[in-house]
N, C-alpha and C positions, 0 to 999 in steps of 0.2 A: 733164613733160620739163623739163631744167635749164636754163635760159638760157646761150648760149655767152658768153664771155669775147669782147668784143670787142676786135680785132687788127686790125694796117693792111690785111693780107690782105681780111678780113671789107669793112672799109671801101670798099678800093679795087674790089672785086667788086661791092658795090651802086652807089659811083660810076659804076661804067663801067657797068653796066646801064643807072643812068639818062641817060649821055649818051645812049644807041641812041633813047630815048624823044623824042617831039615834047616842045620846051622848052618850050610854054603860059607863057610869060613864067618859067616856075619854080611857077607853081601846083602845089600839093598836089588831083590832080584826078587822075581815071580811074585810069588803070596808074602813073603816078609814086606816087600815093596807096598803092598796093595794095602798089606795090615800099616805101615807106615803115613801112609796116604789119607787112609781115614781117621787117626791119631790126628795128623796135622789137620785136615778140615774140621773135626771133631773140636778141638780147643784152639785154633787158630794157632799152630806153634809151627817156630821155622823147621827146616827137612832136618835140620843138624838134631836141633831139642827132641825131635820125633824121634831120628834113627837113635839116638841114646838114651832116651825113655825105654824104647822098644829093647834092647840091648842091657839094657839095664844099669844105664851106667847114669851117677849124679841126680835119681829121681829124684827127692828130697831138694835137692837145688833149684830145680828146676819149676817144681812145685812151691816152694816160697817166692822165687821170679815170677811166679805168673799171678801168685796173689798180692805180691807187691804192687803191679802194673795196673793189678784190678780195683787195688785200693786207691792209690793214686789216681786212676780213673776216675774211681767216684768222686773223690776229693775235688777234682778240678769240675767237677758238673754243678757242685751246691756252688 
């Protein structure tokens, strides 16, 4: 399966999941971890981009990073 293109959509859906979740100071633990996990398989982003997606932290960054990557991807394909 192809990894999605991560979007603020994408983002702001894992955000708000993990607000629902107990904040355990912010630890990467239990269900945060697990919502983490599937962030990262989901658009192919490393554990750091995940756990501050999920966190909420620099979404907007992180979401132009990965559509820059994408585009320059394509670029190099023609």
């Amino acid at each position: 399966m192809m990894a999605e293109l991560l979007t603020k959509q994408i983002a702001t859906e894992y955000r708000d999941r993990a607000r629902l979740l107990p904040t355990n100071g912010l630890q990467d633990i239990g269900d945060r971890r697990a919502l983490r996990m599937e962030l990262q398989a989901r658009c192919n982003l490393t554990e750091l981009a995940a756990v501050n997606i999920i966190n909420g932290y620099h979404i907007g960054d992180y979401v132009a990073l990965e559509n820059r990557k994408d585009r320059l991807g394509k670029e190099q394909e023609e």
